[in-house]
C-alpha positions in Angstrom: 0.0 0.0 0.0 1.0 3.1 -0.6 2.4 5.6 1.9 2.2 9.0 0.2 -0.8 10.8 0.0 -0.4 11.5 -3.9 0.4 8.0 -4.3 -2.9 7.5 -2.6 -5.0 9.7 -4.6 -3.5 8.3 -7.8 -4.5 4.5 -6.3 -7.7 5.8 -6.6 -7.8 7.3 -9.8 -6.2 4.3 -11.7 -8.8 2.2 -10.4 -11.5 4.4 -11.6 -10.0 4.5 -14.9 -9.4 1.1 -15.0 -13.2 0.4 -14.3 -14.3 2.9 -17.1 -11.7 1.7 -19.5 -13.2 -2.0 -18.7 -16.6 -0.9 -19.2 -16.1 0.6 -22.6 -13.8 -2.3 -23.6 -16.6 -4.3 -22.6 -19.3 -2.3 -24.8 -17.5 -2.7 -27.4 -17.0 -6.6 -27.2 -20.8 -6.9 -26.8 -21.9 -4.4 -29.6 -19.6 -6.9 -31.9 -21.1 -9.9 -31.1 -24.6 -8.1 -31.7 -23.6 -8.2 -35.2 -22.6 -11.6 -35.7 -25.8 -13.3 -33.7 -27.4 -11.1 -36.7 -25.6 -12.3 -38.9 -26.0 -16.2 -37.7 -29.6 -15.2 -37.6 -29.5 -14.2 -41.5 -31.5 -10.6 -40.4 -30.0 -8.2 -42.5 -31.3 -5.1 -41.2 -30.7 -6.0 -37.2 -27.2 -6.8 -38.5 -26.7 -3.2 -40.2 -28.3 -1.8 -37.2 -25.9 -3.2 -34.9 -23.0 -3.0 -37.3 -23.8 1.1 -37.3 -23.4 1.0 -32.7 -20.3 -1.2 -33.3 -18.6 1.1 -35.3 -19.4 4.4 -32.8 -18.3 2.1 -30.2 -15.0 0.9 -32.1 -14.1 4.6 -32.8 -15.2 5.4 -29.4 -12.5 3.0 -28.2 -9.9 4.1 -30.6 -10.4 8.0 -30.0 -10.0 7.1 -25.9 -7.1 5.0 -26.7 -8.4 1.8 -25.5 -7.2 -0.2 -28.8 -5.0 0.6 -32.4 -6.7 2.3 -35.1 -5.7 -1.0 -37.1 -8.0 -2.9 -34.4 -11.0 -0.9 -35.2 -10.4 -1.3 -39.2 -10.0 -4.7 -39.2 -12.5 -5.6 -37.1 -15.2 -3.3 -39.2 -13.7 -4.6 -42.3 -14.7 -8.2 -40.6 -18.1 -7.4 -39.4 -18.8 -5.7 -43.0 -17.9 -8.2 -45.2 -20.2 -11.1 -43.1 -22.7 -8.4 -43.3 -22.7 -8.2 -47.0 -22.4 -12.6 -47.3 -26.0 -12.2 -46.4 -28.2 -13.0 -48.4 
């Protein structure tokens, strides 16, 4: 445990960081799979539905610096392309 009362105070702030960061991380995960239950359900416009709230929450992520722009790219490029498979 920390000793210094800065050192406290910034305890404190990493772990609320940490549990925002975790919740948007989270979010994020969740709005992807979204899309692919949609897409295993063969519903076109629930999938482009989703799709649009996974890509706020992917730039969401990228612009707080929770992952790589390259994450956010490939994973829309991903979620696009099933998308479009549908038929």
């Amino acid at each position: 445990m920390p000793q210094i009362k800065q050192q406290k105070k910034r305890v404190l702030t990493n772990n609320k960081a940490h549990k925002r960061n975790v919740s948007a991380k989270s979010a994020m995960k969740t709005s992807i799979k979204k899309v692919l239950v949609a897409v295993e359900a063969n519903d076109k416009e629930a999938a482009l539905a989703a799709y649009k709230a996974a890509c706020s929450k992917l730039d969401s992520a990228v612009a707080k610096g929770l992952k790589h722009k390259n994450y956010a790219a490939n994973q829309k490029s991903r979620l696009a392309k099933a998308i479009n498979a549908i038929q």
